[in-house]
Wavefront OBJ file of the C-alpha trace (Angstrom):
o trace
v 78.309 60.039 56.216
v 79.932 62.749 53.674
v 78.601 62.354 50.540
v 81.951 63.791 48.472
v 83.020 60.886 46.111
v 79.867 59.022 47.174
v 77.827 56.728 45.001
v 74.062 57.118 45.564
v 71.240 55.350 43.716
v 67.859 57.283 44.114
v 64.767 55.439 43.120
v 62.294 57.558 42.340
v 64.733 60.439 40.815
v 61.939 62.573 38.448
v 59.871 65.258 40.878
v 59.534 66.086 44.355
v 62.079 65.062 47.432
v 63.653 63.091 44.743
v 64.746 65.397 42.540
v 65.506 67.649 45.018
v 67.979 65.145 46.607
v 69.606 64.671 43.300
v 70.383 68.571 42.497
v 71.705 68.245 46.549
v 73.423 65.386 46.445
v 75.195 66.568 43.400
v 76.030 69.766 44.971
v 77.734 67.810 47.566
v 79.970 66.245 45.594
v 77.903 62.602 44.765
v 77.808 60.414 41.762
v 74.535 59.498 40.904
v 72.253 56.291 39.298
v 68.916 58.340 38.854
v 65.791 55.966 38.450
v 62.223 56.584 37.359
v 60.021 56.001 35.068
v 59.761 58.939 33.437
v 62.821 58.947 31.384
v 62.604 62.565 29.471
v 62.791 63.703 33.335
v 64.932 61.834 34.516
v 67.073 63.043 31.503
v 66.372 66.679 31.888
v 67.797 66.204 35.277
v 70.695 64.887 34.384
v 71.760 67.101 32.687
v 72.230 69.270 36.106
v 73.674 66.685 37.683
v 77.142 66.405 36.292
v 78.101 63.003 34.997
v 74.307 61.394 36.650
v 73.246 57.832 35.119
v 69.939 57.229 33.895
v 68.386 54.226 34.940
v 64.877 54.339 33.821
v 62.334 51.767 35.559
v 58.975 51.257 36.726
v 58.199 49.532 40.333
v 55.196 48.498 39.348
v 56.412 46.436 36.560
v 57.094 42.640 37.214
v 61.255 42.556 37.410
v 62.019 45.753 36.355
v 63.837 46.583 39.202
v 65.553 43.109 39.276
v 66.774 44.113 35.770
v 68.014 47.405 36.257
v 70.210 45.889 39.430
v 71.894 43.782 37.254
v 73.292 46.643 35.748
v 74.895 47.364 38.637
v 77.779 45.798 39.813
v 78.056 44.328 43.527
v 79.337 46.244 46.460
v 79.233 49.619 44.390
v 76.982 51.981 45.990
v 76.926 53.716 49.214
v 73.417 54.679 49.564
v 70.300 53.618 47.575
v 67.502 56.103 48.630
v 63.248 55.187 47.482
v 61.484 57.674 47.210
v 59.046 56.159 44.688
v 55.346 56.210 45.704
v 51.871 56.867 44.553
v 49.553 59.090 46.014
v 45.397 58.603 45.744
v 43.713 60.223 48.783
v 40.049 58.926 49.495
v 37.687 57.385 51.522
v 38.024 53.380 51.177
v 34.569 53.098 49.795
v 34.951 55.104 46.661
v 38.816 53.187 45.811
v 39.457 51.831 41.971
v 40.711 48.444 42.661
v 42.465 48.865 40.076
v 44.503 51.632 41.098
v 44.326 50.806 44.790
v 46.559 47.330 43.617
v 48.760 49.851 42.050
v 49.610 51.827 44.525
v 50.035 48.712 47.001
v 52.459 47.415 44.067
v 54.566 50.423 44.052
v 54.414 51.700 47.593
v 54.890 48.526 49.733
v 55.732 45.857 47.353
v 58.402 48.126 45.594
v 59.642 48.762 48.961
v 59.596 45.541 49.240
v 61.784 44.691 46.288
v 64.007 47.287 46.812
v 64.778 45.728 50.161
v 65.568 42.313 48.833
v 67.519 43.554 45.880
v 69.491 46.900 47.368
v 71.802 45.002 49.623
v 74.321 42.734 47.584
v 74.856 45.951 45.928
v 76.049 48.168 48.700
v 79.523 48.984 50.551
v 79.820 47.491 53.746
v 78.550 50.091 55.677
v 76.056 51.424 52.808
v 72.994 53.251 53.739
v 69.526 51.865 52.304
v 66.538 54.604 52.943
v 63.562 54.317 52.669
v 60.661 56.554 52.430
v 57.933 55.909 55.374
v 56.003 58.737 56.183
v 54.158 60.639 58.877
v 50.640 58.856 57.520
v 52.153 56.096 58.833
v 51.744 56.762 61.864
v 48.143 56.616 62.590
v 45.629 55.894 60.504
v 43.966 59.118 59.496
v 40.099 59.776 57.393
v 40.523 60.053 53.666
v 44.123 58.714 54.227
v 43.621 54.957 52.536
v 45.624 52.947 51.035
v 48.258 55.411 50.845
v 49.001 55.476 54.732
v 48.359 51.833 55.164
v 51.342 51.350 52.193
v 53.214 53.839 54.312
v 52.424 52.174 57.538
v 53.990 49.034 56.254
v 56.617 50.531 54.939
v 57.558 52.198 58.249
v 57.422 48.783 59.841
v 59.821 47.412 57.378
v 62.169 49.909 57.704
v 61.903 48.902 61.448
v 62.502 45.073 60.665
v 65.197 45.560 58.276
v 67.678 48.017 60.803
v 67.715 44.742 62.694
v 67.989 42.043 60.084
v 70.786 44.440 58.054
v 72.839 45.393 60.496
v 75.040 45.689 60.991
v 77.008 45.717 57.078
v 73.847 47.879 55.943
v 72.659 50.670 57.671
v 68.987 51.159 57.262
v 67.521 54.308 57.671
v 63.733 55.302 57.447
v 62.421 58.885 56.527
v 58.880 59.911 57.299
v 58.363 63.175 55.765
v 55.024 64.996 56.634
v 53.742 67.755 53.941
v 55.749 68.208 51.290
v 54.215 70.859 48.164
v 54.809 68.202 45.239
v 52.452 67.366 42.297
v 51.375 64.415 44.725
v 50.190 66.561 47.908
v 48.564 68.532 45.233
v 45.721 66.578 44.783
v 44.717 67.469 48.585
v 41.680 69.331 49.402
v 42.634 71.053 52.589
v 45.221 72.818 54.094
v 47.913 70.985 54.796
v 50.013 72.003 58.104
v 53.616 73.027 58.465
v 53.899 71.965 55.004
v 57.483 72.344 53.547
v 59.583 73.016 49.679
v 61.149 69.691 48.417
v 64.101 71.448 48.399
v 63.494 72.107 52.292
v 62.984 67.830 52.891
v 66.092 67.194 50.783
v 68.266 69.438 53.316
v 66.751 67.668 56.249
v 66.979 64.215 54.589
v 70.701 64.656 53.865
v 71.271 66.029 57.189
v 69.771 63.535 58.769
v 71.913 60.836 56.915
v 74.646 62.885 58.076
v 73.680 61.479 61.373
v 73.163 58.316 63.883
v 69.510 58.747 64.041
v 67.541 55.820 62.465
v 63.798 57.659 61.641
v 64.672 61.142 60.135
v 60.492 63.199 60.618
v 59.967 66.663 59.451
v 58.908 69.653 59.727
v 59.472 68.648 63.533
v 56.729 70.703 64.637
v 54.142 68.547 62.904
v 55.542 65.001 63.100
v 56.109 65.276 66.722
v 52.237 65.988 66.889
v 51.457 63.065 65.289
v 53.702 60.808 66.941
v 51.818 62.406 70.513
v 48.609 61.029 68.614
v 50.362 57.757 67.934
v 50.841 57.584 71.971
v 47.317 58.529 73.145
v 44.903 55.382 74.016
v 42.705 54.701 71.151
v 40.192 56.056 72.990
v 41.141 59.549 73.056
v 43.190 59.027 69.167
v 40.172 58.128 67.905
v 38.085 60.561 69.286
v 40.032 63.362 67.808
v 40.237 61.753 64.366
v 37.037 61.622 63.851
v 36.759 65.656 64.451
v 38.707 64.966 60.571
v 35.741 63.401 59.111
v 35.680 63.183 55.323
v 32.905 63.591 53.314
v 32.950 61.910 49.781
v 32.878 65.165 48.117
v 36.083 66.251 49.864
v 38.213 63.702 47.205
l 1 2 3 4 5 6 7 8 9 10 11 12 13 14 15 16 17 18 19 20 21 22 23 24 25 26 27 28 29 30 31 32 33 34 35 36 37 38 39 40 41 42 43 44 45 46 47 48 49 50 51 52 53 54 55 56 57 58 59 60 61 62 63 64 65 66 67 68 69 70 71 72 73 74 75 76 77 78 79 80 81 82 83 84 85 86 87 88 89 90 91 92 93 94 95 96 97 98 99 100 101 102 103 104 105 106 107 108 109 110 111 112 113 114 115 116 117 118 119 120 121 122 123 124 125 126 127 128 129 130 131 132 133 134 135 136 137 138 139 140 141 142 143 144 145 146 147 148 149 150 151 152 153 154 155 156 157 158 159 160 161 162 163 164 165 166 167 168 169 170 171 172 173 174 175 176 177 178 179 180 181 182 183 184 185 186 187 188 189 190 191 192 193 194 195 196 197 198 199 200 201 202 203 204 205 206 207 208 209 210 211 212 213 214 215 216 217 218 219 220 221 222 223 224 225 226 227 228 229 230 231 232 233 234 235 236 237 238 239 240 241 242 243 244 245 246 247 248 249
């Protein structure tokens, strides 16, 4: 769909992809909800994105999202896009519990919510994206929980374009490197890796079109996907090539 005259909810609204989809969006002619929890960001943003509403919340917090889409009113929106996540790279043996529950809370349980709540509050026909991502695919070294979150999230997304359909059209993106304050953290060189302003184009795009997974840079996420295919015994040969050691965190 067009996004001229469009309402669009982005969870997730302060850095990175989301951010970038706001200044797009915007540019395209949308009205935006912008959600976070930083709220000095989220603020600073709106203020380049015309008449944008600040919605601040946290997805880890118990009802916090419940509360801030009861601000909304039903059938309003025609797109709510999550791009909230966490991002702790690591070997599973060196994990804080603490902030592995975290990350499970926000990535796949927010997701989760998000899901359940999103619906009442979209046009027939409304999109609801969510954000998978190419470390869902396979499980790589050094990649938990993060890509276990993300796997589950990508088979949501899968669930939901069944359940939905067809007054919501569900849509999953599965983004591989993006250069954010979240990628980062990594210790390696991370292939094909792209701007946020480069994944916002080819997110929009994409929603611009039938296709229900939207993967970039193409060159790297149909790589992975070829790993996906392989028989574990060949996949899991040439993971383990990846081995991480636990000073590599």
């Amino acid at each position: 769909m067009g996004f001229a005259g469009k309402t669009v909810w982005i969870i997730g609204a302060s850095d990175g992809i989301g951010a970038a989809l706001a200044r797009a969006l915007v540019a395209q002619g949308a009205r935006l909800i912008l959600s976070a929890r930083n709220r000095a960001a989220l603020s600073a943003l709106a203020e380049t994105c015309g008449e944008a509403r600040v919605l601040p919340l946290d997805l880890a917090a118990a009802d916090a999202l419940a509360e801030a889409a009861a601000t909304i009113a039903p059938a309003t929106l025609d797109a709510v896009i999550c791009t909230a996540a966490i991002y702790d790279p690591g070997r599973v043996a060196d994990l804080d519990p603490a902030a592995a529950a975290q990350l499970v809370t926000v990535n796949l349980l927010g997701s989760l919510e998000v899901a359940r709540l999103a619906p009442p509050l979209l046009r027939d026909g409304g999109q609801l994206v969510l954000f998978g991502s190419v470390a869902g695919y396979f499980g790589l070294p050094g990649g938990q929980p993060y890509s276990a979150t993300k796997a589950a999230v990508n088979n949501l997304a899968e669930t939901l374009r069944i359940e939905l359909a067809p007054r919501v059209d569900v849509r999953l993106v599965c983004p591989g490197f993006v250069a954010t304050r979240l990628t980062a953290r990594n210790r390696f060189a991370m292939p094909a890796i792209i701007t946020p302003d480069q994944a916002a184009e080819a997110v929009i795009r994409g929603l611009q079109g039938r296709a229900f997974e939207l993967h970039f840079p193409r060159r790297f996420t149909w790589a992975m996907k070829f790993l996906r295919a392989l028989p574990y015994a060949l996949s899991l040969r040439l993971t383990a090539r990846l081995g991480v050691t636990s000073h590599d965190r």
